[in-house]
TORLUM-346066 format. One record per residue: residue in one letter; chain; x, y, z of N, C-alpha, C, O in turn. Coordinates in Angstrom, 1 decimal, decimal comma. Layout:
N
@gulum = A; dopa = A; n.u = X; n.v = Y; n.w = Z; ca.u = X; ca.v = Y; ca.w = Z; c.u = X; c.v = Y; c.w = Z; o.u = X; o.v = Y; o.w = Z;
...
END
This chain:
96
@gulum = X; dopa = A; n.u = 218,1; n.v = 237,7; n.w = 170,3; ca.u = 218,9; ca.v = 236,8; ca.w = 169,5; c.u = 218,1; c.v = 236,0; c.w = 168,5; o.u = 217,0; o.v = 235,5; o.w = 168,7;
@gulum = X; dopa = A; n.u = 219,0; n.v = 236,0; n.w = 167,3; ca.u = 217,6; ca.v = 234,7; ca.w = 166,2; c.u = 217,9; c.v = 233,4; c.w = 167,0; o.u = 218,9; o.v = 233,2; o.w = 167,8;
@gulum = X; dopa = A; n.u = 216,8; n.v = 232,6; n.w = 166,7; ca.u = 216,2; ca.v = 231,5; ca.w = 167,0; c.u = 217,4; c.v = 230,8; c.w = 166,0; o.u = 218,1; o.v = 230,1; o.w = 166,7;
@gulum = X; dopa = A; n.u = 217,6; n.v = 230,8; n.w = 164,4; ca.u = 218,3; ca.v = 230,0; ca.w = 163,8; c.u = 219,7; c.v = 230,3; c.w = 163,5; o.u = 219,7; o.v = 231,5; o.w = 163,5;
@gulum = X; dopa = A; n.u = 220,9; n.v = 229,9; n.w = 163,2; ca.u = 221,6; ca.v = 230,3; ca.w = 162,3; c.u = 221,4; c.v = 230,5; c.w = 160,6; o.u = 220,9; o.v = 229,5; o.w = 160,1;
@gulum = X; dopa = A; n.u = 221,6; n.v = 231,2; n.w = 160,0; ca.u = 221,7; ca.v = 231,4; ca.w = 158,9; c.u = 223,1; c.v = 231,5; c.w = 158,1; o.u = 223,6; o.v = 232,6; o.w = 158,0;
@gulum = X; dopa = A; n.u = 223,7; n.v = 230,2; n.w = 157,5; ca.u = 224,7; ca.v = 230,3; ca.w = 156,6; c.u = 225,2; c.v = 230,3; c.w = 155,3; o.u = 224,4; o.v = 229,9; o.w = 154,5;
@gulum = X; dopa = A; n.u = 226,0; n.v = 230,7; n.w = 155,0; ca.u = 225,9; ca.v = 230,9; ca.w = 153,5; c.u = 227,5; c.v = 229,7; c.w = 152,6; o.u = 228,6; o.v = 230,0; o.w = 152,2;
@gulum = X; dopa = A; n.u = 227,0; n.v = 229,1; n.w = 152,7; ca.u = 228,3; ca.v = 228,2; ca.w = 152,0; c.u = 229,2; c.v = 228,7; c.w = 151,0; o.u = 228,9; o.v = 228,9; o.w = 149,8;
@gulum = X; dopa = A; n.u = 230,4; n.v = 228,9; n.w = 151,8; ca.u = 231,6; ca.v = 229,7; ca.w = 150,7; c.u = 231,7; c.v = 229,0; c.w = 149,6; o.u = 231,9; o.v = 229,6; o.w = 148,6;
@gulum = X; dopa = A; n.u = 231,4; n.v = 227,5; n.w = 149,4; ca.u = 232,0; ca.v = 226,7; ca.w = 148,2; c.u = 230,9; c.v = 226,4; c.w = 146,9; o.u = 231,1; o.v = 226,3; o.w = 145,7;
@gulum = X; dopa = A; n.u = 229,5; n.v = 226,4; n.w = 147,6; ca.u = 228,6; ca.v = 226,2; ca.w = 146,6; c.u = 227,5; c.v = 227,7; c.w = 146,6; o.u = 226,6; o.v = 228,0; o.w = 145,8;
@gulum = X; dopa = A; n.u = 227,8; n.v = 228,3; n.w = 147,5; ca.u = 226,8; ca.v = 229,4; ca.w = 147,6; c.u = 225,6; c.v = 229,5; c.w = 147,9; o.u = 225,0; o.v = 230,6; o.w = 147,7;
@gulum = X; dopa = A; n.u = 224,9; n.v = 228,1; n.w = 148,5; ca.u = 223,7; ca.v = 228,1; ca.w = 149,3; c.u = 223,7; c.v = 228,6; c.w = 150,5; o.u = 224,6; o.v = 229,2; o.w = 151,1;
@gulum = X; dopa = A; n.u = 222,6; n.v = 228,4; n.w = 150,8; ca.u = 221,7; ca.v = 229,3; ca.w = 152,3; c.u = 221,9; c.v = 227,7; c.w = 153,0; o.u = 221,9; o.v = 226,6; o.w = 152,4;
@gulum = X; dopa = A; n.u = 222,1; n.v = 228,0; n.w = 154,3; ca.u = 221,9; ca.v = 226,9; ca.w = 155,2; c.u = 221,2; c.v = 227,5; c.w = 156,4; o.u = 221,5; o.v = 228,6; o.w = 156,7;
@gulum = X; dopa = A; n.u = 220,5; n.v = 226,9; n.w = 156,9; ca.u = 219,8; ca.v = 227,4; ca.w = 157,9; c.u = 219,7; c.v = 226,2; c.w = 159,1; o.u = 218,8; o.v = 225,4; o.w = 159,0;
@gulum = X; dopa = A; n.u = 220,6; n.v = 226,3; n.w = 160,6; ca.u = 220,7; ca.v = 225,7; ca.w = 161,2; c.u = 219,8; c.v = 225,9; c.w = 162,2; o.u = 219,3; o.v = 227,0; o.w = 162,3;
@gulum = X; dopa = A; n.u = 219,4; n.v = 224,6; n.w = 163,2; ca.u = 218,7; ca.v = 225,1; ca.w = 164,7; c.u = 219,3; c.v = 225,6; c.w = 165,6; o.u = 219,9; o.v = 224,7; o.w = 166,2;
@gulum = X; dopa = A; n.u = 219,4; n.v = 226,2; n.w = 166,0; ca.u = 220,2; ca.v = 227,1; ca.w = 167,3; c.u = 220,2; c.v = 226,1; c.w = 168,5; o.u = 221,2; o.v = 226,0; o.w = 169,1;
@gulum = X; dopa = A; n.u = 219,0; n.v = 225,3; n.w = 169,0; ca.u = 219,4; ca.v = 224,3; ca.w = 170,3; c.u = 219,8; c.v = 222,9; c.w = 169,9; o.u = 220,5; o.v = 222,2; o.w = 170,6;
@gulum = X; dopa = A; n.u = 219,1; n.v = 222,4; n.w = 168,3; ca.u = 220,0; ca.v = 220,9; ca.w = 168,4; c.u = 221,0; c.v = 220,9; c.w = 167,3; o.u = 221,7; o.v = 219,9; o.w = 167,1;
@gulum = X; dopa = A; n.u = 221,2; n.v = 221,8; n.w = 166,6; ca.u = 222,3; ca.v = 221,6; ca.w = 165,3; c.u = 222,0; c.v = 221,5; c.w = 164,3; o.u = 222,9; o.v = 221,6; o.w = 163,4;
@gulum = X; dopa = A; n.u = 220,8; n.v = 221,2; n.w = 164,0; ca.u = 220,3; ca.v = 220,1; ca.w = 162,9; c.u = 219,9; c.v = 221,2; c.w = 162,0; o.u = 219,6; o.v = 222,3; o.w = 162,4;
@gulum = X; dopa = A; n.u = 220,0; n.v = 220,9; n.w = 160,5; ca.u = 220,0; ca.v = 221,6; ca.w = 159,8; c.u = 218,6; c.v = 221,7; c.w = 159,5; o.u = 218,0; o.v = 220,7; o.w = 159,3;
@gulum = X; dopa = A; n.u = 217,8; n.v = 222,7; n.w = 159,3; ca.u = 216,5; ca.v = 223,0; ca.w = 159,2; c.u = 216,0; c.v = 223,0; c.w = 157,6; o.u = 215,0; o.v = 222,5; o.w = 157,2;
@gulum = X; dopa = A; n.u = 216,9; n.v = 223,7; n.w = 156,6; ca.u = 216,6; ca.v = 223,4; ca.w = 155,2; c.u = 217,7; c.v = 224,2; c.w = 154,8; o.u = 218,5; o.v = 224,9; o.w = 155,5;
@gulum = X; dopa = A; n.u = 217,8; n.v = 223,7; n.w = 153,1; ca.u = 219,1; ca.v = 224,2; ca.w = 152,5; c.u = 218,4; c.v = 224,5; c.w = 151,3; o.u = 217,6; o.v = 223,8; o.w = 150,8;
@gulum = X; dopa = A; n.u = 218,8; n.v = 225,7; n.w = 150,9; ca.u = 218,1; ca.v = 226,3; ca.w = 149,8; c.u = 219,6; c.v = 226,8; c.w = 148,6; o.u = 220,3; o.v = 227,9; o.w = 148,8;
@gulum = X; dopa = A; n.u = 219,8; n.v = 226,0; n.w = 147,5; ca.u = 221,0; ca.v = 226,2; ca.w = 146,7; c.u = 220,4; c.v = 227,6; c.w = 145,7; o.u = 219,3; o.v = 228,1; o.w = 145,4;
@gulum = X; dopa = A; n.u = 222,1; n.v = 227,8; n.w = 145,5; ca.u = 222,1; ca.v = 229,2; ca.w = 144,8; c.u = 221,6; c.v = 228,8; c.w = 143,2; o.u = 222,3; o.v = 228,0; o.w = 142,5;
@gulum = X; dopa = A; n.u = 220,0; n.v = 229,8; n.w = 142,6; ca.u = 220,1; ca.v = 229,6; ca.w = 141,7; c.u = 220,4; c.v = 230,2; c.w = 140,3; o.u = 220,0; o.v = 231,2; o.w = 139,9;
@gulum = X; dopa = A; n.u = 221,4; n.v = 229,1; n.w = 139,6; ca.u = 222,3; ca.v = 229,6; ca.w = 138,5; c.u = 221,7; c.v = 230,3; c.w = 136,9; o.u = 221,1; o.v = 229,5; o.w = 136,1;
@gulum = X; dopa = A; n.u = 221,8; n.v = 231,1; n.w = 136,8; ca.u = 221,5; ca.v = 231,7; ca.w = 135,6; c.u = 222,2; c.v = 231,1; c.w = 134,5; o.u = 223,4; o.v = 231,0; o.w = 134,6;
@gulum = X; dopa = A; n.u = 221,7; n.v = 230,6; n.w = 133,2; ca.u = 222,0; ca.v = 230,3; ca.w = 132,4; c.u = 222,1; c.v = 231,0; c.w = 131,3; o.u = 221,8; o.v = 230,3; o.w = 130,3;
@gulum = X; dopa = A; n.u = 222,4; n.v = 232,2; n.w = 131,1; ca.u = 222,8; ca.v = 233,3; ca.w = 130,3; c.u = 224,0; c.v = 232,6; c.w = 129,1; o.u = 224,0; o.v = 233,1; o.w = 128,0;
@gulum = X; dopa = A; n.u = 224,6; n.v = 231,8; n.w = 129,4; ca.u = 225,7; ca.v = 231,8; ca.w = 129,0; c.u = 224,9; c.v = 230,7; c.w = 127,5; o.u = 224,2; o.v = 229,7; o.w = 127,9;
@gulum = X; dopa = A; n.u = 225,0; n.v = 230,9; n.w = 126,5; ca.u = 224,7; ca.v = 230,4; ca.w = 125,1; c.u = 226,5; c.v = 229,2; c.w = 125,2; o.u = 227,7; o.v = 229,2; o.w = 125,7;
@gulum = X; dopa = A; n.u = 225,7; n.v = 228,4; n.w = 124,5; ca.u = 226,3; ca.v = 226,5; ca.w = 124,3; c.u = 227,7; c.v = 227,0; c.w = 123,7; o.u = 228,8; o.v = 226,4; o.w = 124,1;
@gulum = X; dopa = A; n.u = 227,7; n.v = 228,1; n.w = 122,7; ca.u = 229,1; ca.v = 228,4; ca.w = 121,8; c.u = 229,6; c.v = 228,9; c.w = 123,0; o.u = 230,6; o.v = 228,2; o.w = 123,1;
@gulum = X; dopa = A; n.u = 229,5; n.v = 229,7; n.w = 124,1; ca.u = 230,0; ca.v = 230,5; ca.w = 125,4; c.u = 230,9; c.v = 229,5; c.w = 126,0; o.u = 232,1; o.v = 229,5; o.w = 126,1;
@gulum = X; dopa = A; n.u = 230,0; n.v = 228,3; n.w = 126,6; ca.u = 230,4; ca.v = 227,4; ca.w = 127,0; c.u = 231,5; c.v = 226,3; c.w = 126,4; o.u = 232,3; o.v = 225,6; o.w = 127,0;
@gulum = X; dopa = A; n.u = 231,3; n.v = 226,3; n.w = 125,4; ca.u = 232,8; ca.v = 225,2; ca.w = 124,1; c.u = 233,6; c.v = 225,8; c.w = 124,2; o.u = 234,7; o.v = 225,2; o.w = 124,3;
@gulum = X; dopa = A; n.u = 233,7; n.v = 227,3; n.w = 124,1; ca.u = 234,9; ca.v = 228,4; ca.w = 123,8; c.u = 235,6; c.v = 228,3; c.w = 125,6; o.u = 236,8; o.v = 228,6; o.w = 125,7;
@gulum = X; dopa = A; n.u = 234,9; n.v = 228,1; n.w = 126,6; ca.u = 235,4; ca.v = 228,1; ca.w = 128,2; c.u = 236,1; c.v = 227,1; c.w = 128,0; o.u = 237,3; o.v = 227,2; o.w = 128,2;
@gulum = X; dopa = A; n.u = 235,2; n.v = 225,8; n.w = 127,4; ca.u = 236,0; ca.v = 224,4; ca.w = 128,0; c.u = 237,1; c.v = 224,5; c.w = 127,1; o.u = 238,0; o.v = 223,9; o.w = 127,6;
@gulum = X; dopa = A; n.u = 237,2; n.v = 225,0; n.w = 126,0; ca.u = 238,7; ca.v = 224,9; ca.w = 125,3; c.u = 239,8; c.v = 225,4; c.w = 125,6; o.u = 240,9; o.v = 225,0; o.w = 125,4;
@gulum = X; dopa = A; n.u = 239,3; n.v = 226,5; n.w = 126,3; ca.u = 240,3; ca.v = 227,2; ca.w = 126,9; c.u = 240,7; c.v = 226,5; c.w = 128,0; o.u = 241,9; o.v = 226,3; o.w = 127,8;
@gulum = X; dopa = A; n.u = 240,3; n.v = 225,7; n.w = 129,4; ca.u = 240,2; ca.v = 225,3; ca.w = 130,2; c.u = 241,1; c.v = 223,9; c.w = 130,0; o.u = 241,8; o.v = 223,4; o.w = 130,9;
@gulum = X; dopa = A; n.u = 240,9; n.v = 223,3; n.w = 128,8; ca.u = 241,8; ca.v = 222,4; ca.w = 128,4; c.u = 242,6; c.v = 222,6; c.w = 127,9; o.u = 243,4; o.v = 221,6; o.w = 127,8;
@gulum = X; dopa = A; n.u = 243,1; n.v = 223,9; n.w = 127,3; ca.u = 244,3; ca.v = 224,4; ca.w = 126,5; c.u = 245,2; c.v = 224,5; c.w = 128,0; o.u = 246,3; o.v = 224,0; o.w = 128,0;
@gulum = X; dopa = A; n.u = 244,6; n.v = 225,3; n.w = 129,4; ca.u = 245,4; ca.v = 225,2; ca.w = 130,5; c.u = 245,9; c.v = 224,3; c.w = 131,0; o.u = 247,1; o.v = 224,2; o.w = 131,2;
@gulum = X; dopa = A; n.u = 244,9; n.v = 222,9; n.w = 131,3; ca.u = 245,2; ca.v = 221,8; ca.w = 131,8; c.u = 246,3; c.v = 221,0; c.w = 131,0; o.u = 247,2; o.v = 220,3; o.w = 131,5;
@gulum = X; dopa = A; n.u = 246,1; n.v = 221,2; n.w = 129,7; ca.u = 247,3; ca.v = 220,4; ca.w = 128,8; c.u = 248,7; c.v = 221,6; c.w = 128,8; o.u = 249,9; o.v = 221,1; o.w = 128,6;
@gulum = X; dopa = A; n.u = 248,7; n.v = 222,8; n.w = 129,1; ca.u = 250,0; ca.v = 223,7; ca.w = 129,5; c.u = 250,2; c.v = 223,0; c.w = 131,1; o.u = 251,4; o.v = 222,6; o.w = 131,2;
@gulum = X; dopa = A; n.u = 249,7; n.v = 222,8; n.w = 131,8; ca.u = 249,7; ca.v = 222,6; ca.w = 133,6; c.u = 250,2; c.v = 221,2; c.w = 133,3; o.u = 250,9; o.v = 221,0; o.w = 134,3;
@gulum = X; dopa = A; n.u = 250,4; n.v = 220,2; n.w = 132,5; ca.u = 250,4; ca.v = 219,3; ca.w = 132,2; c.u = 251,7; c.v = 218,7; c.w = 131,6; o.u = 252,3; o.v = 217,6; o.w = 131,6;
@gulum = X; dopa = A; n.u = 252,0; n.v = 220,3; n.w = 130,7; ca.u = 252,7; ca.v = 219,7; ca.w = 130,2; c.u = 254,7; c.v = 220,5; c.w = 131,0; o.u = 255,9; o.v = 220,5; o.w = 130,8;
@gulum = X; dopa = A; n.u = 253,7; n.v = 221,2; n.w = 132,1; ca.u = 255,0; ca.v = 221,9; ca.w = 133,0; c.u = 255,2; c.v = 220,5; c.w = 133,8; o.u = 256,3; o.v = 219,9; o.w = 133,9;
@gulum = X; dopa = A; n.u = 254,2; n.v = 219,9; n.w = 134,5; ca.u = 254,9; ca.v = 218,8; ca.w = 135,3; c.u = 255,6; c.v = 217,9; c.w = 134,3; o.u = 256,6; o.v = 217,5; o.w = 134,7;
@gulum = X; dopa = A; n.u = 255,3; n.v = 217,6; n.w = 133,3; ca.u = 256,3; ca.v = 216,9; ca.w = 132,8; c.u = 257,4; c.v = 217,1; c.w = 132,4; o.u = 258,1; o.v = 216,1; o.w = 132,4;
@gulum = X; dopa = A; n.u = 258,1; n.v = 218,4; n.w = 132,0; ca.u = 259,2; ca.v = 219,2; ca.w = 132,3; c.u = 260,0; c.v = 219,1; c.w = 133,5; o.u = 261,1; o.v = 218,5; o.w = 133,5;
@gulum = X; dopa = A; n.u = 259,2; n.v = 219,6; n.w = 134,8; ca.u = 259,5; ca.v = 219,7; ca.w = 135,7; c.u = 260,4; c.v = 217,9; c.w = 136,2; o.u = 261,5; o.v = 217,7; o.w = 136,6;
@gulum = X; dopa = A; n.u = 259,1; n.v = 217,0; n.w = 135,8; ca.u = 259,8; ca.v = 215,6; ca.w = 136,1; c.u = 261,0; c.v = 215,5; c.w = 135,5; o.u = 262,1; o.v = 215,1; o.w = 135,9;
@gulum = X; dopa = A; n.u = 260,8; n.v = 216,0; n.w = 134,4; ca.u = 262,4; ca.v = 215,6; ca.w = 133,3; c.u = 263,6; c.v = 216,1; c.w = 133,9; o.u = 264,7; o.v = 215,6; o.w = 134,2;
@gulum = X; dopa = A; n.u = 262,9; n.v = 217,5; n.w = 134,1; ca.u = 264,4; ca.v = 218,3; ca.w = 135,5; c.u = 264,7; c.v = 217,4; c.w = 136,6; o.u = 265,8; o.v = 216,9; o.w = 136,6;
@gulum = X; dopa = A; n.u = 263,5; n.v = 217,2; n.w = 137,6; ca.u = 263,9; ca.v = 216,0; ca.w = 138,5; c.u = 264,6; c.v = 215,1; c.w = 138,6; o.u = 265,4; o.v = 215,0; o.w = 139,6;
@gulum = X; dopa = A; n.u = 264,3; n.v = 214,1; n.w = 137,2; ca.u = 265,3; ca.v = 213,1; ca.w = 137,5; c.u = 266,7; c.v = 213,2; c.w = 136,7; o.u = 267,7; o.v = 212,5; o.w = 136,8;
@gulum = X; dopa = A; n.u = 266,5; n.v = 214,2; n.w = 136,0; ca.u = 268,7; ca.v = 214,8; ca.w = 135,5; c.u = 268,9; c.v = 214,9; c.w = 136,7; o.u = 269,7; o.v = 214,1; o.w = 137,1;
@gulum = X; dopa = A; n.u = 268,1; n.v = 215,7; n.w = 137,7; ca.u = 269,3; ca.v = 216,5; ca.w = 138,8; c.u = 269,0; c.v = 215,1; c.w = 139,5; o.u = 270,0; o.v = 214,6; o.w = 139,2;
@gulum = X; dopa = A; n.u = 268,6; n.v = 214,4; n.w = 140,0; ca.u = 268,3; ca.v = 213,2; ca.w = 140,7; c.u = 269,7; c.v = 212,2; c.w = 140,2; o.u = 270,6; o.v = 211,9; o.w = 141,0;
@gulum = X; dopa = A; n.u = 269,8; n.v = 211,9; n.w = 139,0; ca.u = 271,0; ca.v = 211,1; ca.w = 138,5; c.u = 272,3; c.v = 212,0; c.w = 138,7; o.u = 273,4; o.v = 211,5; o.w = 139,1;
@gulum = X; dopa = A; n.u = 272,1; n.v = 213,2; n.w = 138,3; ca.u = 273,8; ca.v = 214,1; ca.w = 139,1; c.u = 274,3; c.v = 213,6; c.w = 140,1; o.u = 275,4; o.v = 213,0; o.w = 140,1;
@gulum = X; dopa = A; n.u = 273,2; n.v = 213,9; n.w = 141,7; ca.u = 273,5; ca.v = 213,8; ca.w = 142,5; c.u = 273,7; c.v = 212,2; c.w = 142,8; o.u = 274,6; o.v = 212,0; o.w = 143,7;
@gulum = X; dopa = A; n.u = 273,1; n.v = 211,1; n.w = 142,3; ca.u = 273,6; ca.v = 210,0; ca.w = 142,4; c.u = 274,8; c.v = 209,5; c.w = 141,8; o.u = 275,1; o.v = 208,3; o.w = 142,0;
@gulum = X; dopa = A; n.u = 275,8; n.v = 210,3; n.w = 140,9; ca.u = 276,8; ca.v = 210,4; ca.w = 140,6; c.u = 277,5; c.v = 210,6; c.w = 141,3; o.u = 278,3; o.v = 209,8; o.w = 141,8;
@gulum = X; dopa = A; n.u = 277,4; n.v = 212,0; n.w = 141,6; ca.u = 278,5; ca.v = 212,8; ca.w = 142,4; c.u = 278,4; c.v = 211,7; c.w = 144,0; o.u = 279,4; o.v = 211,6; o.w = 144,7;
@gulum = X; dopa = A; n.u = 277,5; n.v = 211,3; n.w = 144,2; ca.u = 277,7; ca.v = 210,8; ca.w = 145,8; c.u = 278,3; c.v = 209,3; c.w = 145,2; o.u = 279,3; o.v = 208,8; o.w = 145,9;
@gulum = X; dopa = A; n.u = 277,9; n.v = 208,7; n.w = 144,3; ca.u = 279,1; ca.v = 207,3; ca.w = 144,0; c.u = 280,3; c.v = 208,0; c.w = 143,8; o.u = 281,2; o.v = 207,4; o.w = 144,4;
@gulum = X; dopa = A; n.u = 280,6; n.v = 208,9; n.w = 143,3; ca.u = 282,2; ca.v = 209,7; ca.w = 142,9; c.u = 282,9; c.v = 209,8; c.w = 144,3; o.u = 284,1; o.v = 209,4; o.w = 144,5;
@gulum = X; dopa = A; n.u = 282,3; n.v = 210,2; n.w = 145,2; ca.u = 282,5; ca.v = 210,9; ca.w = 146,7; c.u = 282,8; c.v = 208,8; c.w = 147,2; o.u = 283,9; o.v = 208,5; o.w = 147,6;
@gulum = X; dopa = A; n.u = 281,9; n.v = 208,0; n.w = 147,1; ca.u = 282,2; ca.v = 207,0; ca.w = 147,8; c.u = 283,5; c.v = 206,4; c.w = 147,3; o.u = 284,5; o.v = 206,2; o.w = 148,0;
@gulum = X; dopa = A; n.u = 283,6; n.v = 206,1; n.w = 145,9; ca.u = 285,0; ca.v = 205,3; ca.w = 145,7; c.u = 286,1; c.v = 206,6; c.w = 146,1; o.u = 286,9; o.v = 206,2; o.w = 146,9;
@gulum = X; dopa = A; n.u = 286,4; n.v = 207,9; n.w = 145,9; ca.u = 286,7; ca.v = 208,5; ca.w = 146,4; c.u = 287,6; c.v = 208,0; c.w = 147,8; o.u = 288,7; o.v = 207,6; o.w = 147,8;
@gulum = X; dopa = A; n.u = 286,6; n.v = 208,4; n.w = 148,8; ca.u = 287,1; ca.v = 208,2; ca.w = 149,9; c.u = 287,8; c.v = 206,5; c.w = 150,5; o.u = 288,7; o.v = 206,1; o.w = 151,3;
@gulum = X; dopa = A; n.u = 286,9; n.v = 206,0; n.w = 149,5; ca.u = 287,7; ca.v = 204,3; ca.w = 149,4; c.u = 287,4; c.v = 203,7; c.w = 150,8; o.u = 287,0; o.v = 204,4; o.w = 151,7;
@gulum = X; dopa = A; n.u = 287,7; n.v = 202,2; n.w = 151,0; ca.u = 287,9; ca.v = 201,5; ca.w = 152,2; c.u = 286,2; c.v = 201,2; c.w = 152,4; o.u = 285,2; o.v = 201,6; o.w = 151,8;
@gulum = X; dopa = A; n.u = 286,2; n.v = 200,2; n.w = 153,7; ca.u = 284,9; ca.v = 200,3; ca.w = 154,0; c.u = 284,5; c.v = 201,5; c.w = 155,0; o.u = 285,3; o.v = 201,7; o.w = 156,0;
@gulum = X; dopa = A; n.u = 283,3; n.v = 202,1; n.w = 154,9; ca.u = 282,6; ca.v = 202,7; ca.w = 155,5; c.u = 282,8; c.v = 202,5; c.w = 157,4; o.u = 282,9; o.v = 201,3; o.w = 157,7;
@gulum = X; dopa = A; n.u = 282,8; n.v = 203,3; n.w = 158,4; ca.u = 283,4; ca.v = 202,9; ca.w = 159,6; c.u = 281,9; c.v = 202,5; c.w = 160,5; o.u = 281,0; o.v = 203,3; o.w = 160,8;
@gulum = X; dopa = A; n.u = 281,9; n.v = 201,2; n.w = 160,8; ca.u = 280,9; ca.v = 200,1; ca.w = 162,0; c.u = 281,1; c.v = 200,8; c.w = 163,2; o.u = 282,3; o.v = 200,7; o.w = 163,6;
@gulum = X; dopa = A; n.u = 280,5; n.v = 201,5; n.w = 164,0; ca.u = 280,4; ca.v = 201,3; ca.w = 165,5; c.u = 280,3; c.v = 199,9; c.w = 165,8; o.u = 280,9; o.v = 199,7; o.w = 166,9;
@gulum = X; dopa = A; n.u = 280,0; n.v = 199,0; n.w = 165,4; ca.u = 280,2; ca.v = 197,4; ca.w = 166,1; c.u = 281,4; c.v = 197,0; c.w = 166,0; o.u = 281,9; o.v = 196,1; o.w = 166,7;
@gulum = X; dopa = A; n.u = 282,1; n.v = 197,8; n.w = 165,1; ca.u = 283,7; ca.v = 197,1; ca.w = 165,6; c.u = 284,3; c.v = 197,1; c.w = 166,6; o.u = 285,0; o.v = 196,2; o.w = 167,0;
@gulum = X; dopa = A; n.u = 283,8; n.v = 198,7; n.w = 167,3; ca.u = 284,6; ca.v = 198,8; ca.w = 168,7; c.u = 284,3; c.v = 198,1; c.w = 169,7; o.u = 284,6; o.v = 198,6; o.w = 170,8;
@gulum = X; dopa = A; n.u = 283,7; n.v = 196,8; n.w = 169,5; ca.u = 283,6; ca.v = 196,2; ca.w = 170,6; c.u = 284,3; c.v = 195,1; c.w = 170,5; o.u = 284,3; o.v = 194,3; o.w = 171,4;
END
C-alpha cells in the first residue's frame, strides 16, 4: 500500500498529497496554467460572459415581473372568495 494519499482537486486542479497515519497534508502542488490565450482572447471571453450575465439578469427580472402579476391575481381572487362567503370567519373558542 502507498505510504501517502495522492489527490487531485476537482475544483482547482491541484495535486494534494496527504499523510496516510496523521491526515496532515504533506504539500500541495497547483495546476500550472498556460497562458496561450492573447489579451484580445480574453476581452472577447469577458464580453461575452457579460452579455450572459446581463441576459441571466435580465430573465430574473421578467421572471419577478411574472411573480408579482400572478402574486396580485391570487390576492384578488382570495379577497373575492372572502367577501364572497361573507360573515365572520368560524372561532373554535366560541364553542365554549
Amino acid at each position: 500500500m502507498a505510504e501517502n494519499f495522492e489527490i487531485d482537486c476537482p475544483a482547482c486542479e491541484a495535486t494534494i498529497v496527504i499523510d496516510k497515519e496523521s491526515g496532515e497534508v504533506l504539500w500541495h502542488k497547483a495546476k500550472v496554467r498556460k497562458s496561450g490565450a492573447t489579451f484580445e482572447d480574453m476581452v472577447s471571453r469577458m464580453s461575452e460572459e457579460k452579455s450572459e450575465i446581463e441576459k441571466k439578469f435580465e430573465k430574473g427580472l421578467e421572471t419577478q415581473k411574472d411573480r408579482s402579476r400572478l402574486l396580485e391575481e391570487k390576492f384578488r381572487e382570495a379577497v373575492e372568495r372572502a367577501d364572497k362567503s361573507g360573515g365572520k370567519p368560524f372561532n373554535p373558542m366560541d364553542l365554549d
